[in-house]
C-alpha positions in Angstrom: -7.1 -11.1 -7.4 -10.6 -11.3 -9.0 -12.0 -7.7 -9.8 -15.5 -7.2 -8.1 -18.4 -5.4 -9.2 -22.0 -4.3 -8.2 -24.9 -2.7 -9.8 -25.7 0.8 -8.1 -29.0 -0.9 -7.1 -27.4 -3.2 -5.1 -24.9 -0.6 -3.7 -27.5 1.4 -2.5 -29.2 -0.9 -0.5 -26.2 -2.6 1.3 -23.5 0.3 0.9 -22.1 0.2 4.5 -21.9 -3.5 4.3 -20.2 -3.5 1.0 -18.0 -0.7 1.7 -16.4 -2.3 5.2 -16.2 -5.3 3.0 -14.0 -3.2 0.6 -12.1 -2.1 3.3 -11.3 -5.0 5.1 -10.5 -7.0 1.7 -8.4 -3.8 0.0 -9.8 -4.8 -3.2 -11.0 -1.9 -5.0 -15.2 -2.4 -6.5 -16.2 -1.5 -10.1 -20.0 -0.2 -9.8 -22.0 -0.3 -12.8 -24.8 1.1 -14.5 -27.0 -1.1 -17.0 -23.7 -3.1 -17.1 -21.5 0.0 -17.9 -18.3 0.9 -15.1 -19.1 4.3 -13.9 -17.0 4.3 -10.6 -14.4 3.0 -9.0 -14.2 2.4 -5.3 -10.7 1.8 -3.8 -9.5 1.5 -0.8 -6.9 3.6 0.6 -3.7 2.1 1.3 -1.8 3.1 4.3 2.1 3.0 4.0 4.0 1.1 6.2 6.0 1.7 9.3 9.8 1.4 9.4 9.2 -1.1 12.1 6.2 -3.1 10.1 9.1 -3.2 7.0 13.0 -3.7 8.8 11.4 -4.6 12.3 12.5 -8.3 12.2 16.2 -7.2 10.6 16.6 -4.6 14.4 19.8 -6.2 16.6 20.9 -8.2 13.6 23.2 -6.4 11.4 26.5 -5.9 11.8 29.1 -3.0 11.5 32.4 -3.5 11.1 33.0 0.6 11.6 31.4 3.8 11.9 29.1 3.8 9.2 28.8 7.5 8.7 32.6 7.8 8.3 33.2 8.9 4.9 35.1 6.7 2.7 38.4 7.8 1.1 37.4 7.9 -2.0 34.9 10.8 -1.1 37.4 13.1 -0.3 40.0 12.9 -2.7 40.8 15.7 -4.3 39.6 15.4 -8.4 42.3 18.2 -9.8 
């Protein structure tokens, strides 16, 4: 991923463009000043759903028993 930059001249005059371009790429922009980085525009990341993750694993795994039955081991008594 290549890191992209601007001049604030050029952000001013095409900011909306730039920044749907930023939003729709989710690469953050460096903006500079007489070639200096002076901000940092990044895009905000939005977490993903339990369904967008395990979606494609739903109706395909298999239990054998009651998974929220305690195993023996958890309640033996350690004295």
């Amino acid at each position: 991923m290549s890191l992209l930059t601007i001049s604030k001249s050029k952000l001013r005059a095409r900011l909306l463009a730039i920044l749907r371009e930023v939003e729709e790429s989710g690469q953050e922009l460096i903006v500079t000043d007489n070639g200096r980085p002076v901000l940092r525009i990044v895009p905000i990341k939005q977490k993903a759903t339990v369904e967008e993750v395990f979606g494609r694993y739903f109706g395909q795994v298999i239990y054998h028993e009651d998974i929220n039955t305690p195993t023996v081991d958890e309640w033996d008594d350690p004295a």
